[in-house]
N, C-alpha and C positions, 0 to 999 in steps of 0.2 A: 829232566832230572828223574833217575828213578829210583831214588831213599826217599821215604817220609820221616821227617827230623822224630816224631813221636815215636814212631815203631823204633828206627835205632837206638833213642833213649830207653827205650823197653827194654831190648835186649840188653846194649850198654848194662845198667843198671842190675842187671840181673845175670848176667855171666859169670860172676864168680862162683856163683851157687847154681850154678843152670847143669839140669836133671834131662833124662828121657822119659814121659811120662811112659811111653809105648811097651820101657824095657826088655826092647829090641836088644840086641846087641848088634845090629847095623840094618839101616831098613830095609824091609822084605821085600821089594822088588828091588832090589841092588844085585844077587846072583842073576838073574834073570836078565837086566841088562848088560853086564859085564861078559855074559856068555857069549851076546852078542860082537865081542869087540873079538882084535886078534892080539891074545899075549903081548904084554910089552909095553902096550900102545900107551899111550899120553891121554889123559882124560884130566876133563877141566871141570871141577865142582863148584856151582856157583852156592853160596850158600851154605859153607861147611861147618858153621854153627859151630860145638862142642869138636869134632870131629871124629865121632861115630863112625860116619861113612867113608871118610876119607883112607882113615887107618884101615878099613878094608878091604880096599880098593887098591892099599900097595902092599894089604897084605895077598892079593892075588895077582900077585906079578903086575900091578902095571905102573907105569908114572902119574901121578895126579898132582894137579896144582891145583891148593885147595884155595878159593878164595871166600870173603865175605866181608859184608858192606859194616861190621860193629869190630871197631877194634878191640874192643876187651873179649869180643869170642875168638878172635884169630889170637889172640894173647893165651887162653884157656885152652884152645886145641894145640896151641906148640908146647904147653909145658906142659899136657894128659901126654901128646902123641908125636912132639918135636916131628911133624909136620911140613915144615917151613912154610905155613898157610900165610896168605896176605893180604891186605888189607883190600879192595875192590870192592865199587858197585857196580850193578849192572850196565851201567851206560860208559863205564869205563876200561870195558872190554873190546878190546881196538886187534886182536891178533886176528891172522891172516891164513886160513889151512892150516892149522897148530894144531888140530886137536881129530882124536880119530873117535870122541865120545864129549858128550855136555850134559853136568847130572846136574838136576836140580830139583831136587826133592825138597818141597813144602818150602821155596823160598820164591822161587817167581810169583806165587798168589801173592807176595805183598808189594810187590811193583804198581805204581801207578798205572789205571787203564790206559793212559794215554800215553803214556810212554811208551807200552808192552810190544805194541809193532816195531818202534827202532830196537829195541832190545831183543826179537825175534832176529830181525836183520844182522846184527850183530854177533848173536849167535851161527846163525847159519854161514855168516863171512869164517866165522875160527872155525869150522870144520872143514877136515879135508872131503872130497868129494864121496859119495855115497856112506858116511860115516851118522851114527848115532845121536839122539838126545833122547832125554828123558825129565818130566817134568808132571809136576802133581796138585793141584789146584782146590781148594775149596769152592762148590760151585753156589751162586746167587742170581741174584737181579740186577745187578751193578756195585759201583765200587763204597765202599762202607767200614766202617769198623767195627769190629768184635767189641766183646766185653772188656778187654784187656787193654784198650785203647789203639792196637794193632788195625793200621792200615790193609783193609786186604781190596784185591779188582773183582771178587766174587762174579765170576763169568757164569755166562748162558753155555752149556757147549757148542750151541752154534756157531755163536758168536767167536769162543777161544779159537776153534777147529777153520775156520774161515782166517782168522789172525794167523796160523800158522802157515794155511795155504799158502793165503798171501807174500810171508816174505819165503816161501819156496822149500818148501819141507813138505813131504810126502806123509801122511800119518801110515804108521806101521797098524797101529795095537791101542784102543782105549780100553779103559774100566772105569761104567762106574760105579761107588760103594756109599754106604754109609758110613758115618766114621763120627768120634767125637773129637771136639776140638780142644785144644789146653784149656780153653775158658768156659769150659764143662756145654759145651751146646752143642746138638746134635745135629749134623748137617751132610748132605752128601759130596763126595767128591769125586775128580776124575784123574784118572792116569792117564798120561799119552808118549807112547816111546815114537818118535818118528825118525826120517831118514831124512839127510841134504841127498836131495836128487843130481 
């Protein structure tokens, strides 16, 4: 399984009122991967929360299937940005070469550690061959919860960057930053755009 029932009762629970603390108006490496793709293309947003990113992603020409694991956010992002975002968890991502891009911004860190390998894998099955991801992790010691009760796998980068070897993805590009989290703590993170080889 890769929802934790508390973390989706977070969101649940707080969707209707749910903000961008960031007040980004779509997150700042989103040009930067999108550059990456070719017009048009199909891109699969795990994660699309509010839908910030999603809405930006067709507003530069391409197709996006926005999904996420809290129904009351896939409810909040079709009435902000009619969408047609849906309901999906990570593990219930079954497509086959569908996808010429995989954003997931600030949603795979709350996947269970032990899960995160089949969910790699399944990732890299929905892209078509040498096509994109992108994905952004708070990083730790192991898997824990924040202040907010939020499930997260808090990785080593070693450790993530071996995880994604593994199920066959090439890393492109990491960073890593400092950053605050919504539950005011200060911690670093890491970016990682990779390629299906």
């Amino acid at each position: 399984m890769s929802t934790d029932p508390d973390t989706i009762a977070f969101y649940q629970a707080r969707a209707p009122h749910w903000v961008f603390h960031s007040g980004e108006a779509q997150s700042h490496q989103l040009d930067t991967f999108l550059d990456r793709l070719t017009p048009g293309a199909h891109v699969l947003e795990l994660g699309c929360g509010g839908g910030r990113d999603a809405v930006h992603i067709r507003k530069r020409g391409f197709v996006v299937d926005a999904t996420d694991a809290t129904p009351a956010l896939v409810t909040r992002a079709n009435q902000a940005f009619d969408l047609g975002a849906r309901v999906m968890a990570f593990h219930e991502l079954d497509a086959d070469a569908a996808y010429a891009g995989v954003w997931a911004h600030a949603s795979l860190l709350h996947c269970p550690r032990a899960a995160l390998p089949g969910v790699l894998a399944r990732i890299h099955r929905a892209l078509r061959p040498e096509s994109w991801h992108f994905a952004s992790f708070k990083l730790g010691d192991g898997e824990g919860r924040d202040l907010l009760g939020r499930l997260h796998n808090f990785p080593q980068p070693e450790w993530l960057i071996a995880a994604y070897e593994a199920a066959g993805f090439v890393i492109e590009s990491q960073q890593t930053y400092a950053g605050k989290a919504s539950d005011g703590t200060q911690r670093d993170w890491i970016d990682l755009t990779v390629q299906k080889a």
